[in-house]
C-alpha positions in Angstrom: 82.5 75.6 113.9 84.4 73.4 111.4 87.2 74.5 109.4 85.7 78.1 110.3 87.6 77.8 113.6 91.1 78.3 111.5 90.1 81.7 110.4 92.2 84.2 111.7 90.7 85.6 115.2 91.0 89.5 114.5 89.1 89.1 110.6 86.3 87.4 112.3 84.4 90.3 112.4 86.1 92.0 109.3 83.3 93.7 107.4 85.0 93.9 104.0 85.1 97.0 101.7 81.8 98.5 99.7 82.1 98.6 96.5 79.9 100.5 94.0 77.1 99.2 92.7 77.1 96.9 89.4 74.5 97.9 87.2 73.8 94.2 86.2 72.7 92.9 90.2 69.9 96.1 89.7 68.5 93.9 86.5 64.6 93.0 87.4 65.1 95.0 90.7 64.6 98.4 89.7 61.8 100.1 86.9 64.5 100.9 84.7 66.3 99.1 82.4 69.9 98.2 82.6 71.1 100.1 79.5 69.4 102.6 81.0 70.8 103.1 84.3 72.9 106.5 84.9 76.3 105.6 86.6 77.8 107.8 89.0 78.8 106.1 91.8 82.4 105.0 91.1 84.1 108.1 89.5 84.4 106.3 85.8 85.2 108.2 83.3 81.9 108.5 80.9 83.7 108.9 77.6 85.6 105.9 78.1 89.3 105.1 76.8 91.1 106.0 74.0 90.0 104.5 70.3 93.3 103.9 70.2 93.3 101.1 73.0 90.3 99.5 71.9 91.9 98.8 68.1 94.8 97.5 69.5 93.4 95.0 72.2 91.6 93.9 68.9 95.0 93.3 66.8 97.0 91.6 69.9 97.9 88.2 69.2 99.6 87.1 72.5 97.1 86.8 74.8 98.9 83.1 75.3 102.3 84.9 76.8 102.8 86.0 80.2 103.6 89.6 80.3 107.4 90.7 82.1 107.0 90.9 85.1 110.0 92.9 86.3 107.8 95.6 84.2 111.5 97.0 82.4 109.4 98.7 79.2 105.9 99.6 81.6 108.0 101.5 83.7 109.8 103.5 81.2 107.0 104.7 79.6 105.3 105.7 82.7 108.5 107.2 84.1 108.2 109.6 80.3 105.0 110.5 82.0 105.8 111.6 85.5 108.7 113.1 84.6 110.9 110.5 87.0 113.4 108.3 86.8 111.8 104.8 86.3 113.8 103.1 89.2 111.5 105.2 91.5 108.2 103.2 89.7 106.3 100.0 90.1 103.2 99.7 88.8 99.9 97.4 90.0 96.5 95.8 89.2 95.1 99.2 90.6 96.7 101.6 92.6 94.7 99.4 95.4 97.0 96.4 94.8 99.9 98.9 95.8 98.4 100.1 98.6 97.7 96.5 99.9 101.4 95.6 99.0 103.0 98.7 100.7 100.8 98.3 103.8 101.6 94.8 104.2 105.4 95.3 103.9 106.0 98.2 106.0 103.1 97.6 108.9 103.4 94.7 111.0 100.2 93.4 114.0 100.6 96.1 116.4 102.0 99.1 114.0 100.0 102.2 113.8 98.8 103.9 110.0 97.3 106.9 110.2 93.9 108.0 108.5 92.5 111.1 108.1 89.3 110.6 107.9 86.6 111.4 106.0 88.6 109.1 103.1 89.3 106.5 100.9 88.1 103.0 102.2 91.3 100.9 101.1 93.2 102.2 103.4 91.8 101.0 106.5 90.4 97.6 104.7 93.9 97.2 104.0 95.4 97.9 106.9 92.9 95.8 109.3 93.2 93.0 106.7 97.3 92.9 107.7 96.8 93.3 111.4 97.7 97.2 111.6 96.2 99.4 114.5 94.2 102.2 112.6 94.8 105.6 114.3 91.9 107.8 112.9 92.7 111.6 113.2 89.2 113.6 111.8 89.2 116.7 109.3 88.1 119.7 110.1 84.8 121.1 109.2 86.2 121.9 105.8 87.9 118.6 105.3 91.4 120.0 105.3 93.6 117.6 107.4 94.7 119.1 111.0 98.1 118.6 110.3 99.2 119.3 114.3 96.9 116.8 115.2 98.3 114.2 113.1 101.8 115.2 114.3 100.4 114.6 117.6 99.4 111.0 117.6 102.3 109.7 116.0 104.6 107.3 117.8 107.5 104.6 117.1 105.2 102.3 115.7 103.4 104.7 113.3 104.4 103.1 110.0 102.0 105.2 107.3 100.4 108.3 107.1 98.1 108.2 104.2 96.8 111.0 102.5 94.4 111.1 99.2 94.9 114.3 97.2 92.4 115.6 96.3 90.6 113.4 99.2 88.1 111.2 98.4 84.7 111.3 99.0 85.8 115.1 100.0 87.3 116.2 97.2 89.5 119.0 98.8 93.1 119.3 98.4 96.2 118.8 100.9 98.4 122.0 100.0 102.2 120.8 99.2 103.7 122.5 102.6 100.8 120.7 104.7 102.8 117.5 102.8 106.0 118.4 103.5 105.2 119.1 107.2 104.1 115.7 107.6 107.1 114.4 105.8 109.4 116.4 107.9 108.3 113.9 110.7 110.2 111.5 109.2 107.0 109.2 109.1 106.6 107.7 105.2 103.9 109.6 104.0 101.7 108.5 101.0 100.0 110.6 99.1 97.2 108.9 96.3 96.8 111.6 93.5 94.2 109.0 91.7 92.8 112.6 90.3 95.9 114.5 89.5 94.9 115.0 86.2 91.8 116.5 87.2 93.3 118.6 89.8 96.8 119.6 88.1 98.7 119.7 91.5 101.3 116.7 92.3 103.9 116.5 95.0 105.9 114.1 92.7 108.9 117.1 92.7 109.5 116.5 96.4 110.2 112.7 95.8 113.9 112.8 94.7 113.8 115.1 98.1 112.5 113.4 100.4 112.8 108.9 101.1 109.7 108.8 103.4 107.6 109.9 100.1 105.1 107.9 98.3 103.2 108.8 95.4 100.4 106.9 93.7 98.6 107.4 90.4 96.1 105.1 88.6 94.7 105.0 84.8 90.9 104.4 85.9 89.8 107.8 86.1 91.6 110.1 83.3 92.4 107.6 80.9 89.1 105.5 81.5 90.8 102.2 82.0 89.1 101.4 85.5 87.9 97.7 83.9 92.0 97.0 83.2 93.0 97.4 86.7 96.7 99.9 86.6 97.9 102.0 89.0 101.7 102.8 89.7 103.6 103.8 92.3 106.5 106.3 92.6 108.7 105.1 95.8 112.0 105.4 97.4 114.1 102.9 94.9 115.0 100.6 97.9 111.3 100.5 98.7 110.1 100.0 95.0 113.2 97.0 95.0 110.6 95.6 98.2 107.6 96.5 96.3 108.2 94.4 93.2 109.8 91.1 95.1 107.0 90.9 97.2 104.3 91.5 94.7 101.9 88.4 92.7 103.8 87.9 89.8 102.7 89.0 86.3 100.3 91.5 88.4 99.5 94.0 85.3 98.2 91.5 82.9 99.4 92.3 79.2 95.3 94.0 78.1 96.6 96.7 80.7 100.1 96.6 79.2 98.4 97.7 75.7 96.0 100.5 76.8 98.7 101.8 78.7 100.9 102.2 76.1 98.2 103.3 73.4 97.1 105.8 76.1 100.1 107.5 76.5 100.5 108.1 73.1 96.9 109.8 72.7 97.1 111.9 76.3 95.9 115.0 74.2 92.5 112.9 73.4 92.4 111.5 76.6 93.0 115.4 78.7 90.1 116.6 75.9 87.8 114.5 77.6 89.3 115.4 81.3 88.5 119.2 80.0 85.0 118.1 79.0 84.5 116.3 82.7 86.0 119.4 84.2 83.5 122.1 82.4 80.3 119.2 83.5 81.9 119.3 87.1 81.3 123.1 87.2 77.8 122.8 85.4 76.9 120.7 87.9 77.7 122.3 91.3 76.0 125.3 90.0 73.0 123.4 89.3 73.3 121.7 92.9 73.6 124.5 94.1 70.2 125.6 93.0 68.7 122.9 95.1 68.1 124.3 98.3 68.2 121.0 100.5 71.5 120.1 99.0 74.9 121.6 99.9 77.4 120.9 97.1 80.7 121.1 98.3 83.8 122.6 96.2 85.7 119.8 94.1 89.0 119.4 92.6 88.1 115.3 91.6 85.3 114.2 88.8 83.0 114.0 91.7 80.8 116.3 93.9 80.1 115.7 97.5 76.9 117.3 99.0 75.4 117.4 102.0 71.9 116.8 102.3 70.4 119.0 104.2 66.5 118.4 104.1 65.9 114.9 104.6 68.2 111.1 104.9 70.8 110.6 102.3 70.5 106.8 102.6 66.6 107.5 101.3 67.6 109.5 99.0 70.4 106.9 97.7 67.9 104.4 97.6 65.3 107.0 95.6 67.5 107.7 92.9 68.7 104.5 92.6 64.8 102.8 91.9 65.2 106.0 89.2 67.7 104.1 87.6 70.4 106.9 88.9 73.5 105.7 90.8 75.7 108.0 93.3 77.5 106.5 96.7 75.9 106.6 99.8 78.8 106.6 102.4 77.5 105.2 106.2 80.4 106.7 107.7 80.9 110.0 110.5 81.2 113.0 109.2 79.5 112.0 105.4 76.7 109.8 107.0 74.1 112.3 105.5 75.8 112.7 102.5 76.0 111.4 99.0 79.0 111.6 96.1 77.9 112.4 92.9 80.4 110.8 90.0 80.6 113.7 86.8 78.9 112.4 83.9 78.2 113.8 80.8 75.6 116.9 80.2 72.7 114.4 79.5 73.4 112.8 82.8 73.5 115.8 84.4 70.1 116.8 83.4 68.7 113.6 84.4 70.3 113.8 87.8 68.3 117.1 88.1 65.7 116.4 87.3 65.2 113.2 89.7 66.2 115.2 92.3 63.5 118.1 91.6 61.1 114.8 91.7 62.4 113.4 94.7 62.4 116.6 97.0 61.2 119.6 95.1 63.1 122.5 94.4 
């Protein structure tokens, strides 16, 4: 086997996480253009960052200097944001880095995280990837989490309970006294708000409450800074000390360090266009809605998931897609026959519709 014979035994068969589609691999593939591809499989945000961040990556002169990596002035600002005391924050390439970091110093081989699944991806890529057993505990019809089943399976070696709020590919939201019953089990529990600012609803008041409470936020979605790569974390302070010895050093590179700070001082432009996605999120369901073979479900995210009830939603994936219109095709229980729709803007609303008119009528 060669040097493959060093790999570790339990990643030999480690399938990696699915990431959404670039539009540049669909170059010569597809009938459409590049430029002219529709992107809504990742949850970007389609008006893009604040003018302000893109004149000031221009004027920065010290590319050449590493940025601080104990993150004193990054965490200040963001603790003026969440409204928390900045000892409580560490911040990440991505709220994925933090997830990775958390998960590998809490869960040793053997510990259990628990999932509720339908969900995000990174939590179980990360958590096989660090040698954690994945309990998997499934919604109910509605996607709400069963929260006596989840009390039921855990044990002494349950490390995590993860819980993304609102859920992704779902959309639905975890109520704050569903949260609180989980954190009552002592259990740390962490919740991803990657679309609070879409949703309005944050359990960051119980954190000064409670020490088994995580909180994650990201800039990739509201503030549309997914190509920077931040995320932050509010944690217990003992855990955040953990969080930022253990972490890559110089792990928010000083491009994110700059839109972060020009994006906090334009959150009024930035929440204009979260209004705008908001209103297209609502134009859109009801025009879903109007499809027969499609079930839209309720969302409180910039995405829609729906059912598709006439037909395979891998085909239908694959039709849009050679339209030159991108969603996320999930081959997972529960969503198998379902595809997430990212909000766009109007005009890629209408051309969403009308594909899908072509594809399977009305």
């Amino acid at each position: 086997m060669g040097i493959e014979k060093l790999i570790r035994k339990d990643l030999i068969a480690f399938g990696g996480y699915s990431a959404a589609t670039s539009p540049e691999t669909l170059d010569g593939k597809i009938d459409v253009a590049t430029r002219d591809i529709v992107k809504l499989d990742a949850n970007e945000n389609p008006y893009g960052c604040s003018p302000r961040v893109q004149k000031a990556l221009a004027r920065y002169k010290q590319y050449n200097i590493y940025p601080d990596d104990g993150q004193e002035r990054l965490r200040k600002m963001l603790s003026d944001y969440a409204g928390i005391d900045s000892k409580y924050i560490v911040a990440g390439s991505g709220s994925n880095q933090l997830i990775d970091l958390l998960v590998r110093l809490l869960v040793a081989k053997g510990d259990e995280v628990i999932n509720c699944t339908p969900t995000f991806g990174i939590y179980s890529f990360s958590t096989r990837l660090c040698g954690g057993t994945l309990v998997e505990v499934p919604r109910r019809d509605d996607f709400s989490i069963d929260i006596g089943k989840v009390k039921s399976v855990i044990t002494p070696k349950t490390k995590i309970i993860f819980i993304a709020n609102p859920n992704n590919p779902t959309a639905t939201l975890t109520g704050r006294k569903d949260v609180q019953a989980l954190l009552d089990t002592g259990v740390p529990v962490v919740v991803d708000e990657a679309y609070y600012e879409f949703s309005q609803k944050t359990v960051i008041p119980l954190v000064k409450k409670y020490d088994n409470l995580i909180v994650l936020r990201t800039f990739s979605k509201w503030a549309g800074l997914a190509g920077l790569r931040v995320g932050y974390g509010l944690f217990p302070p003992q855990i955040a000390d953990f969080i930022l010895r253990i972490k890559i050093p110089y792990n928010v590179n000083v491009a994110a360090l700059v839109a972060v700070e020009e994006s906090l001082k334009d959150v009024d432009y930035l929440m204009a266009s979260v209004d705008k996605i908001i209103a297209e999120r609502e134009c859109l369901f009801t025009e879903l809605k109007k499809i027969k073979w499609l079930k839209p479900y309720p969302s409180e995210a910039n995405f829609i998931l729906c059912d598709v009830l006439k037909g395979n939603a891998k085909k239908l994936f694959q039709q849009l897609q050679s339209k030159g219109i991108l969603v996320r095709y999930f081959d997972q229980t529960r969503v198998k026959n379902c595809i997430r729709i990212s909000v766009g803007k109007p005009e890629h609303t209408d051309a969403l519709i009308k594909a899908l008119r072509q594809i399977g009528g009305k």
